[in-house]
C-alpha positions in Angstrom: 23.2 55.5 58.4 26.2 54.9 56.8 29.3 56.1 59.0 31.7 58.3 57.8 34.9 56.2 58.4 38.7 57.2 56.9 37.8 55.2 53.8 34.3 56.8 53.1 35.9 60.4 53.3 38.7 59.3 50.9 36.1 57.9 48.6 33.9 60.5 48.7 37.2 63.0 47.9 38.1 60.7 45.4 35.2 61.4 43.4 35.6 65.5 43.8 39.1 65.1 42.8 38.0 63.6 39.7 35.5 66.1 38.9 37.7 69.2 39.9 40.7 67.7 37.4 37.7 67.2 34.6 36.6 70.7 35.0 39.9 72.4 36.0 38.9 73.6 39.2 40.1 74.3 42.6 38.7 72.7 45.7 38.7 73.8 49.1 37.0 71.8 52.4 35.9 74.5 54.3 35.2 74.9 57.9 35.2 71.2 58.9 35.4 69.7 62.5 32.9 68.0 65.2 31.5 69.7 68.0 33.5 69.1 71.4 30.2 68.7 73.2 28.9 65.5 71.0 31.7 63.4 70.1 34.4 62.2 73.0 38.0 63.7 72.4 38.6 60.7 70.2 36.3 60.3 68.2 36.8 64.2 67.3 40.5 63.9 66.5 39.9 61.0 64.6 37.5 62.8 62.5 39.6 65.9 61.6 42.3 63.7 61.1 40.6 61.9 58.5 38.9 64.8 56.9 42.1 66.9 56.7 44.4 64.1 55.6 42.2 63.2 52.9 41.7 66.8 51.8 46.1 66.8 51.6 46.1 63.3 49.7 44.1 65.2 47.1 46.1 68.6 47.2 42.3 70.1 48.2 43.0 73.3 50.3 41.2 73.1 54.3 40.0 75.3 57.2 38.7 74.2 60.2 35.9 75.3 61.3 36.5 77.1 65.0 39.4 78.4 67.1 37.7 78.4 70.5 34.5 77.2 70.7 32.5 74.3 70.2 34.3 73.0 67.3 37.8 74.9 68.4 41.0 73.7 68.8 41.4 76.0 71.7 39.8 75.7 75.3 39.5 78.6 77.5 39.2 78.8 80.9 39.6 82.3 83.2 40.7 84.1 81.1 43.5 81.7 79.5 43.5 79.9 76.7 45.0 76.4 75.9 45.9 74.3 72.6 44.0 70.9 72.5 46.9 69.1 71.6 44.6 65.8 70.3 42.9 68.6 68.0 45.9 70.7 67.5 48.2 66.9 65.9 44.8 65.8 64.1 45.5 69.2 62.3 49.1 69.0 61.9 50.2 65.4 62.3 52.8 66.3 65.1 
């Protein structure tokens, strides 16, 4: 019930960060992102922003989830396929 804004995914890191430096351990976010079908562009770029900014701020390594489908940074259409560049600078910070 409670969203997950920018500040409750840093918090949330915040405490794996501390755990991972207790124990010595590596952490990686894997295969984040939010389905292009159920959240508007917006919404989704804000999202993996967050996520994958957060997961930098605490040196955590990241993969997205999907290249080309529902949760991809890709769209294809005929045959040709097309860098969503909301998706693509939420991932990059271009």
């Amino acid at each position: 019930r409670t969203p997950w804004t920018p500040q409750r995914i840093e918090a949330a890191f915040a405490g794996v960060a501390q755990w991972a430096l207790r124990h010595r351990r590596p952490v990686i976010v894997n295969e984040f992102g939010a389905l292009s079908f159920e959240a508007s562009p917006a919404a989704r770029a804000e999202w993996i922003h967050a996520v994958r900014s957060a997961a930098e701020r605490f040196c955590f390594g990241w993969t997205h989830w999907d290249y080309a489908d529902g949760f991809g940074f890709v769209k294809r259409r005929d045959g040709v396929e097309t860098v969503d560049p909301r998706i693509a600078g939420a991932l990059i910070d271009r």
